[in-house]
N, C-alpha and C positions, 0 to 999 in steps of 0.2 A: 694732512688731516683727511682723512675718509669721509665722503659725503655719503647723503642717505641711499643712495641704490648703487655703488659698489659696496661687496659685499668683504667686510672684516678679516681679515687672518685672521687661520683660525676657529672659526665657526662653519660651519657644513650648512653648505648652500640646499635648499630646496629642492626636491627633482620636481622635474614636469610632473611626473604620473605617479599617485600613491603608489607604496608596495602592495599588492592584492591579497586580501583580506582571506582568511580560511579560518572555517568553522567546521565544527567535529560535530560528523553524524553520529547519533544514537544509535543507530541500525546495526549498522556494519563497525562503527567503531575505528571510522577512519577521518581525513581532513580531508575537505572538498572545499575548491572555491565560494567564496562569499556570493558573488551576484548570481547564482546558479538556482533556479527553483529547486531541484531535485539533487536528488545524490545517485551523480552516477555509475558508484558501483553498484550502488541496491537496483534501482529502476533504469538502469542500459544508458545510454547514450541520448537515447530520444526521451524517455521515459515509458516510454510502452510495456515495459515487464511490470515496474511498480505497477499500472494501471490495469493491468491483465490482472496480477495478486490480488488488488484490491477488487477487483470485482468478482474475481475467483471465492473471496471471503465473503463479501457480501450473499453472492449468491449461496453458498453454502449455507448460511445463516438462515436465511429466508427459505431455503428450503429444506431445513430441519423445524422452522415454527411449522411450512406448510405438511412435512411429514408426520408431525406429530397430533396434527390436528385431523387428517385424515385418516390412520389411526386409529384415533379415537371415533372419531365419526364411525369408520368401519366394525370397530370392536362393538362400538353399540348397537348396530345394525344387526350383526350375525350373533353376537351374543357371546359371553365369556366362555363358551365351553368351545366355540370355533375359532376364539381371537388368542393363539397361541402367541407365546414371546419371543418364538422364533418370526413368526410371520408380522408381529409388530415391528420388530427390528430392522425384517430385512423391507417392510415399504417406506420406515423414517429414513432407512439410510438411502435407498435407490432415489425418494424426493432431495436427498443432501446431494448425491454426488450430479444428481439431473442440475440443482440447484448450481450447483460449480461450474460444470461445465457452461451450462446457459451465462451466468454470469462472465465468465471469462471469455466468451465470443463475443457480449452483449460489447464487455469494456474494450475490446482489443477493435472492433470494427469504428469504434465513437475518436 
């Protein structure tokens, strides 16, 4: 008669250590380990790329509100017969792409 801690023919014994858990990034659209913050094909190894994008995005953002705002400020200043849509354009965009780069140094040094 089998006592309670030898284990049954039959039945499949316990291992020491769970099988390791994998969960599917949205991103990339692959599986990554369960206990892992990030996804390391999106954000590298360390995470430093995802954090780079992400600040690369942000700063983009923030410096298309600050491009558009100045702008405007400028078009009101000089007046609509000097604030061409060429030259609105290209100060919204030089504040976006100022805006990226700055952000993407800001994340990458943090």
């Amino acid at each position: 008669m089998p006592s309670e801690s030898s284990p049954v023919r039959g039945q499949a014994q316990p291992s020491a250590e769970p099988a390791p858990e994998k969960i599917f990034c949205r991103s990339c659209e692959q599986f990554v380990p369960g206990g892992s913050l990030y996804c390391p094909h999106c954000c590298g190894e360390d995470g430093r790329r995802g954090a780079i994008r992400r600040g690369a995005f942000i700063g983009g953002v923030f410096g298309l509100l600050t491009g558009g705002l100045s702008a405007a400020v400028w078009s009101s200043v000089v007046g609509p017969e000097q604030a061409t849509g060429e030259s609105v354009l290209v100060l919204t965009l030089a504040c976006a792409a100022m805006g990226i780069v700055l952000g993407a140094i800001r994340s990458r040094k943090e």
